[in-house]
C-alpha positions as CSV (number, residue, x, y, z in Angstrom):
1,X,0.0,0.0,0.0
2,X,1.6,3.5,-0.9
3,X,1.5,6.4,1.6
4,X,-1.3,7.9,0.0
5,X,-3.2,5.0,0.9
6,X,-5.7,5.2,3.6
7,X,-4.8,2.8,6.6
8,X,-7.1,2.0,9.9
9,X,-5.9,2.0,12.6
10,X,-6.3,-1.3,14.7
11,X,-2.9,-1.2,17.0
12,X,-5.6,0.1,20.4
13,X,-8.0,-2.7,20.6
14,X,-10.9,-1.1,22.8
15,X,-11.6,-3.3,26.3
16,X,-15.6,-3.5,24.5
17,X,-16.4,-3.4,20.5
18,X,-18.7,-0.7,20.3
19,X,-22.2,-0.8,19.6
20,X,-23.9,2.0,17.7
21,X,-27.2,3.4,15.7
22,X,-25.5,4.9,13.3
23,X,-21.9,5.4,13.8
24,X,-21.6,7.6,17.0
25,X,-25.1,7.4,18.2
26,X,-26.2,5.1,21.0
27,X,-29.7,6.0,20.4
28,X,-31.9,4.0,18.1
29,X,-33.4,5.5,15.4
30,X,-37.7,4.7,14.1
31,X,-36.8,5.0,10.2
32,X,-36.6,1.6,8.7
33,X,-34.0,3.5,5.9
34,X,-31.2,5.9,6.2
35,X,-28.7,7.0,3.8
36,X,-26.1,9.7,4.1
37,X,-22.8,10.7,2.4
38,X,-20.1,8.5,3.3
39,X,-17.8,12.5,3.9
40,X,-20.9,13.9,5.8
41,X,-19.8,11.6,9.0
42,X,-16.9,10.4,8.2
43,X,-15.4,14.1,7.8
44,X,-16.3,14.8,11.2
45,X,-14.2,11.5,12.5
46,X,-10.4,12.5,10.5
47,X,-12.3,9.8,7.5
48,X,-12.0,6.8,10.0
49,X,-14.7,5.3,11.4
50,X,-13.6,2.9,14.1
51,X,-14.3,-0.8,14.2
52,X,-18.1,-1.2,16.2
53,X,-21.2,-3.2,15.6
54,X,-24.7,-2.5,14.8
55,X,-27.2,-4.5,16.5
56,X,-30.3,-5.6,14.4
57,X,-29.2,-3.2,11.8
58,X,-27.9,-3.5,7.8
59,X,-25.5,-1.9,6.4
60,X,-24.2,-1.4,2.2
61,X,-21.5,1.0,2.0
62,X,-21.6,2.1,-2.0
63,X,-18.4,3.6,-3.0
64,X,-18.2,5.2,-6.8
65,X,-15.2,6.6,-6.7
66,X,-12.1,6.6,-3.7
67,X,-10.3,4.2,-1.5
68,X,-10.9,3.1,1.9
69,X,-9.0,0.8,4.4
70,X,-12.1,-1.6,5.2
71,X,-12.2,-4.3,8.3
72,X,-15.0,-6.9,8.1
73,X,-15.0,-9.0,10.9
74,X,-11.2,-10.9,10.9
75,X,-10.8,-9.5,6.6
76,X,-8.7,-6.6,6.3
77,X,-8.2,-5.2,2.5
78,X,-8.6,-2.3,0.5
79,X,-11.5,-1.4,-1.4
80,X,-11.3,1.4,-4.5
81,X,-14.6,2.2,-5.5
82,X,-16.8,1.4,-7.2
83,X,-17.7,-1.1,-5.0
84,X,-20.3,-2.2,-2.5
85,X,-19.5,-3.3,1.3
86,X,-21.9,-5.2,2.9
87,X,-21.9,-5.2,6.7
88,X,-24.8,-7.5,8.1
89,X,-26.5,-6.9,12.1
90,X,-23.1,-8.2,14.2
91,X,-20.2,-7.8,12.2
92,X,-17.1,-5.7,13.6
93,X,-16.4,-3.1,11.0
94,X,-14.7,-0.2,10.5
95,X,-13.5,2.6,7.4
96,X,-10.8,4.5,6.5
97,X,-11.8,6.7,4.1
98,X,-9.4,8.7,1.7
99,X,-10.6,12.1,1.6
100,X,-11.8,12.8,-1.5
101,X,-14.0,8.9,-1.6
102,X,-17.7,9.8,-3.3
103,X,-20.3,7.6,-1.9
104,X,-23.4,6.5,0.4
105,X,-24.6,4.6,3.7
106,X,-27.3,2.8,2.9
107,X,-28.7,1.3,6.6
108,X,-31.3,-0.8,6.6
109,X,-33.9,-1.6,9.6
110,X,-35.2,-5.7,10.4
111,X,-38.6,-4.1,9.8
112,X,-37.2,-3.2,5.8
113,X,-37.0,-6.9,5.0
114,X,-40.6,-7.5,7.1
115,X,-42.1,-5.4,5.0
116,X,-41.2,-6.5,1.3
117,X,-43.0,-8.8,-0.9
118,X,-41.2,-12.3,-1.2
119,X,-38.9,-11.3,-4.2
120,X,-37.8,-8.1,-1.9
121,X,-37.3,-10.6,0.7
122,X,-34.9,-12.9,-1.0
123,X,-32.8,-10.0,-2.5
124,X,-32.3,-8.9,0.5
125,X,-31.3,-12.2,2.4
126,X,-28.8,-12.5,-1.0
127,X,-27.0,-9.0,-0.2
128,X,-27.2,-9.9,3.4
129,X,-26.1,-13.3,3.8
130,X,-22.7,-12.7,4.7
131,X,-19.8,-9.6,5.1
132,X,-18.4,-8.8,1.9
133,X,-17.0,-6.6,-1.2
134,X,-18.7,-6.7,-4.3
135,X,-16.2,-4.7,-6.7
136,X,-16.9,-3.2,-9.9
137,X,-15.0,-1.9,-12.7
138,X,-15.6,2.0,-13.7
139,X,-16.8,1.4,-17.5
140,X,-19.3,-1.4,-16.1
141,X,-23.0,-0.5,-16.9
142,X,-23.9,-2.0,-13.3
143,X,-22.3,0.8,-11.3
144,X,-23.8,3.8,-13.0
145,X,-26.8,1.8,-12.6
146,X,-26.1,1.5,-9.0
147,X,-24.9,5.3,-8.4
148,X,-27.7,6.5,-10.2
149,X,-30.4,5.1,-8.2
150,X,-28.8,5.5,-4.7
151,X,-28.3,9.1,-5.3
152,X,-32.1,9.2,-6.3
153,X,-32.7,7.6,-3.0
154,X,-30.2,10.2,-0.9
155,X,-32.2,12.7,-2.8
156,X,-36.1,11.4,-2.2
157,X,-34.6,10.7,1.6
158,X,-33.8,14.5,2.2
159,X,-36.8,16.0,0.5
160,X,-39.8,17.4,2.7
161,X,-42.5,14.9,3.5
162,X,-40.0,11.7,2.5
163,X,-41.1,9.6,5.7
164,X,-45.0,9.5,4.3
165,X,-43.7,8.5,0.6
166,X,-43.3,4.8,-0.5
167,X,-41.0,6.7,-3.1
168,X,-37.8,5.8,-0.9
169,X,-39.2,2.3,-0.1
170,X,-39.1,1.6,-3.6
171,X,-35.5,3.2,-4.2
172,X,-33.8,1.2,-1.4
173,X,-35.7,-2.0,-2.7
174,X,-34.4,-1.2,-6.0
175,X,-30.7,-0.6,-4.5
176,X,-31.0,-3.7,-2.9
177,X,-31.9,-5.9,-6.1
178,X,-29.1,-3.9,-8.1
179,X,-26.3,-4.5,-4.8
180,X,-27.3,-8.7,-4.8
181,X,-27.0,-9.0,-8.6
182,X,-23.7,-7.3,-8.0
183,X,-22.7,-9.4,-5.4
184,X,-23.5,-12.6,-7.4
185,X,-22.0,-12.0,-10.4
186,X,-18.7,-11.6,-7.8
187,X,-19.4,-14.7,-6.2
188,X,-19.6,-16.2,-9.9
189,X,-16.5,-15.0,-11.1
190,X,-14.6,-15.5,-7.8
191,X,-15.9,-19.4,-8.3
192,X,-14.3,-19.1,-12.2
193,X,-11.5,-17.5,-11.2
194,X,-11.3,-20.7,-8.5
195,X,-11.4,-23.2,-11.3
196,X,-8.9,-21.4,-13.3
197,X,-6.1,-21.2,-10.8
198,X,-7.0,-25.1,-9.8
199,X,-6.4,-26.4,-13.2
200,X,-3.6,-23.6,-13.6
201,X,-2.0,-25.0,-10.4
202,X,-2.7,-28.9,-12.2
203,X,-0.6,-27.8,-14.9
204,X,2.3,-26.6,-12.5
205,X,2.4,-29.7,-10.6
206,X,2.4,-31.9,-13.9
207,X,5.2,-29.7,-15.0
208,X,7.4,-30.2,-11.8
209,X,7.2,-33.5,-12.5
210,X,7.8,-34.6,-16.0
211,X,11.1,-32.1,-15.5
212,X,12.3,-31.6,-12.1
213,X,15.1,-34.1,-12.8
214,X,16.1,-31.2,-15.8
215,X,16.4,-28.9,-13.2
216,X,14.0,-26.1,-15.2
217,X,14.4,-22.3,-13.3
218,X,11.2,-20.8,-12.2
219,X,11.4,-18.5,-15.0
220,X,11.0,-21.7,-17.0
221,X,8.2,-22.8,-15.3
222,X,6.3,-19.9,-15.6
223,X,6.9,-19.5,-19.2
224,X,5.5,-22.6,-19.8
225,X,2.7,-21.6,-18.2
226,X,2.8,-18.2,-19.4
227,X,2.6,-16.5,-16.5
228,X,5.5,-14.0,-14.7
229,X,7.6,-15.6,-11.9
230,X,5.6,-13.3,-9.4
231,X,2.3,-14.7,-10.4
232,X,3.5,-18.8,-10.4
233,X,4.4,-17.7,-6.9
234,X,1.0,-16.2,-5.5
235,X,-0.5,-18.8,-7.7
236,X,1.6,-21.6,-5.9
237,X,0.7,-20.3,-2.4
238,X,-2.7,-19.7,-3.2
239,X,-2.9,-23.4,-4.0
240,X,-0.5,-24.7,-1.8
241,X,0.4,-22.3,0.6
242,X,4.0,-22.8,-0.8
243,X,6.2,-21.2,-3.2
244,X,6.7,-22.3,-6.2
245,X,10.3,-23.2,-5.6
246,X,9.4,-25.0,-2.3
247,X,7.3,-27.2,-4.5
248,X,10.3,-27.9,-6.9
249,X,12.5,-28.8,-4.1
250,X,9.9,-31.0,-2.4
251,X,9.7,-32.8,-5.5
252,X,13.1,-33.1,-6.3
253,X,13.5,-34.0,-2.1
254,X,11.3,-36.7,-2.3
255,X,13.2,-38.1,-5.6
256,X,16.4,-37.9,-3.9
257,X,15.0,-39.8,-0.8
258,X,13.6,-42.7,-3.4
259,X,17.1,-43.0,-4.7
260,X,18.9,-43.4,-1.6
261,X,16.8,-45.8,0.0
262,X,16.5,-48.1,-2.9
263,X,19.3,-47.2,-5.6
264,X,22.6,-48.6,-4.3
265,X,24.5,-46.5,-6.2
266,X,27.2,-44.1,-4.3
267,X,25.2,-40.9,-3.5
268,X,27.5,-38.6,-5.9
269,X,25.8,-40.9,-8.6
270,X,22.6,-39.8,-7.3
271,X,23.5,-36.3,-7.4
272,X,24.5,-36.3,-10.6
273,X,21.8,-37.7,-11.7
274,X,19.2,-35.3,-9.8
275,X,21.3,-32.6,-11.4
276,X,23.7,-31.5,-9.0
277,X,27.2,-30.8,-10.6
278,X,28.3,-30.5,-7.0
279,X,28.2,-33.5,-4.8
280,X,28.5,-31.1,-1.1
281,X,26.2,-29.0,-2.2
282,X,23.7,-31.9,-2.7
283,X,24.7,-32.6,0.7
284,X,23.9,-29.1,2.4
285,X,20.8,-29.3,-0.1
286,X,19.7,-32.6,1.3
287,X,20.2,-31.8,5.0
288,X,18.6,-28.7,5.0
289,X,15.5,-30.3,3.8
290,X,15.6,-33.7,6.0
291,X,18.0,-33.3,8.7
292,X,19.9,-36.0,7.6
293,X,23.1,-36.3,5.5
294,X,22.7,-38.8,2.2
295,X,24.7,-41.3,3.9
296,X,22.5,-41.0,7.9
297,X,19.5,-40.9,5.7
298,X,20.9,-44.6,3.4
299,X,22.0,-45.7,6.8
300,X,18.5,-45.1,8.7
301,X,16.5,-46.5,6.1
302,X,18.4,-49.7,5.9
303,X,17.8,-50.4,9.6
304,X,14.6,-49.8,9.5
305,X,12.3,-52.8,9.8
């Protein structure tokens, strides 16, 4: 994260999680909707809203354009709008907003999801089901979509007479629909992208093994796989929770292991043959990974029942 990047602040846990209304108010509102600003509070705060609950209230952050530092229960990230942030009744969470962030706080009441028709009612529980981000991507049709009808709620919200109109009922329904498609068509593509690194991570391992004995460089590797040696990496610990190169030298630990125990050739032979030019280096190599030397390792495997 660069220094321009908004960071919250978590290093002074609080002896209680707080418990709020709306951010800083202990008293419970009657409307069923609010929606503000995200700068009209947040401005008052230095942009950070500290980590604190609501109880039996919902919360969808919808940032169009910005940054913030978001906590969602144990998930800490960064979110660059646009992009929605769902914060269901319970969930520790907390904002640091960059300054200049353009966006709303849509809170919903239980009594909002009481009151809608069945297909209100599952779009809701949809959004709802769980913390999350639901990113977007500027030129997508979805978030002007989005921005469009929550600032058409902010605005119906703050006009005279709003709290005898169904006109905002309708709006935050509407926002709600618009926020769970958005959310599913991330779960989707999070569930693609899933498959794609599996079978990516399938063809890594297949690769290790038809040439580990060739000794291939990671930039090999991922040129085969056409990827840059920084991405085989995150794609290696994402499946693993390994390097790449901790995979390689598994592999090539476990062959070396196989050898010894039932090859009876002299362990130089075996190095040479796993690619090592230098026999003490295999050595080092070898102990580092075991804890045995070639020869203890030979030795200990022979005596063993």
């Amino acid at each position: 994260m660069d220094r321009s990047s908004p960071t919250l602040r978590t290093s002074r846990r609080p002896a209680a999680i707080p418990s709020f209304a709306l951010y800083g108010e202990a008293e419970p509102g009657r409307e069923t909707i609010h929606i503000e600003d995200i700068q009209s509070r947040s401005r008052l705060y230095q942009w950070e809203i500290r980590p604190h609950v609501h109880r039996g209230l919902y919360q969808a952050l919808w940032v169009m354009r910005g940054r913030a530092a978001v906590a969602l229960d144990e998930w800490r990230g960064e979110v660059e709008g646009p992009a929605a942030i769902v914060a269901p009744p319970g969930v520790v969470h907390g904002f640091r907003f960059a300054p200049d962030t353009d966006g709303h706080v849509l809170t919903l009441s239980a009594a909002f999801l009481a009151e809608g028709e069945a297909e209100a009612q599952a779009s809701f529980r949809a959004l709802f089901l769980a913390p999350g981000v639901a990113a977007l991507t500027p030129d997508d049709p979805a978030a002007g979509r989005i921005d469009g009808l929550v600032r058409q709620l902010a605005a119906e919200f703050a006009s005279p007479g709003a709290e005898a109109s169904c006109v905002p009922t309708w709006l935050a329904r509407a926002v709600v629909w618009r926020l769970a498609e958005a959310r599913d068509r991330e779960r989707m593509a999070g569930a693609e992208r899933g498959r794609r690194h599996h079978a990516l991570f399938s063809r890594f391992l297949l690769l290790v093994e038809a040439h580990v004995l060739e000794r291939w460089p990671l930039e090999r590797y991922a040129r085969a796989l056409g990827l840059s040696t920084q991405r085989l990496n995150r794609l290696a610990r994402a499946g693993s929770g390994r390097s790449a190169l901790e995979i390689v030298h598994e592999r090539l630990t476990r062959e070396a292991c196989r050898r010894l125990t039932w090859i009876a050739a002299p362990a130089e032979t075996i190095a040479a043959e796993l690619g090592f030019d230098d026999p003490a280096y295999f050595n080092r190599f070898f102990k580092r990974r075991t804890g045995f030397s070639p020869r203890a390792w030979r030795e200990m495997r022979r005596a063993a029942p």
